[in-house]
N, C-alpha and C positions, 0 to 999 in steps of 0.2 A: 867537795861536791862531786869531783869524777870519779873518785873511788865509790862515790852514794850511788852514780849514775849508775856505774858498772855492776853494779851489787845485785840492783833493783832489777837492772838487762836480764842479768844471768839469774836470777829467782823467777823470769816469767810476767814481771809487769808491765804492763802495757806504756810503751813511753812513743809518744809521738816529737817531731819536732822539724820544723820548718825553717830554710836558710840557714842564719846563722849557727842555729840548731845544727842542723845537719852539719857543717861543720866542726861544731864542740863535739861533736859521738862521732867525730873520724879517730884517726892514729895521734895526726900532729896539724898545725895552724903554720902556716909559714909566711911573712908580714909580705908587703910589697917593699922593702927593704933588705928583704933574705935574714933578718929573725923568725926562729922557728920555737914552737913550744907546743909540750904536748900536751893531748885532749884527751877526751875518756877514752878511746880506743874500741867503742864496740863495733866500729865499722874500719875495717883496716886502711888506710890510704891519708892522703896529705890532701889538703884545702890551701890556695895558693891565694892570696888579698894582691890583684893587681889595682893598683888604685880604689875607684867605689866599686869596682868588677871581684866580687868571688867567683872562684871555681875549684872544684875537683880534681886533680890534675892523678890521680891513682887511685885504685882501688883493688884491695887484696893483693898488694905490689905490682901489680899490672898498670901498664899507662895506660890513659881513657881514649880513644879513639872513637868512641861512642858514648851518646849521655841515653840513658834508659828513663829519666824524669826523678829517678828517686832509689833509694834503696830500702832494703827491709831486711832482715834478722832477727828470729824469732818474733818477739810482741814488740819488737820494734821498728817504727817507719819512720823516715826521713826523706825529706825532698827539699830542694829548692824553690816548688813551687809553692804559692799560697793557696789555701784551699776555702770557700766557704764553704761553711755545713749549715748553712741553710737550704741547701737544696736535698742534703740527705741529715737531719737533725740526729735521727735514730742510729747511723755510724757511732757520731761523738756520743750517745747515751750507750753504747754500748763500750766504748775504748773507755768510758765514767766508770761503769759496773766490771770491767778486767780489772781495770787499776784498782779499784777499790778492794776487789777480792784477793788480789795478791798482795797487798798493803799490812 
């Protein structure tokens, strides 16, 4: 599945993903136990599990001293945050018709 991910990144398809998401499409997952294991890698950086608390703790080998909400690369977005799209339906019918046409 993270090689599918990455395949899909790098041809241009629209891949969204939220939380835990956004950590699977980092580099590596490292436990709150200090087990580490890697993720698809389309966003370079580690995701640290301290207890129920995720976080970030690098990106593109830089530590984070600042959180921006989300990251993006190419047709792909990623955030911690949840979004509804019920206040913008026509976003998600459109991230529908990317995906679909790169598929």
């Amino acid at each position: 599945m993270r090689d599918a991910l990455l395949v899909a990144h790098q041809h241009g398809v629209a891949i969204y993903a939220e939380c835990g998401g956004l950590m699977y499409l980092g580099s590596r997952l490292t436990t709150a136990s200090g087990e580490a294991f890697p993720m698809v890698g389309i966003f370079q950086g580690e995701s640290r599990m301290a207890t129920a608390f995720s976080f970030s703790k690098t990106r593109d080998g830089q530590e984070l001293k600042r959180w921006s909400g989300g990251y993006k690369t190419g047709n792909t977005l990623a955030s911690y945050l949840h979004v509804h799209f019920g206040q913008n339906p026509a976003m998600l019918l459109n991230w529908f018709s990317r995906g679909r046409a790169k598929a």
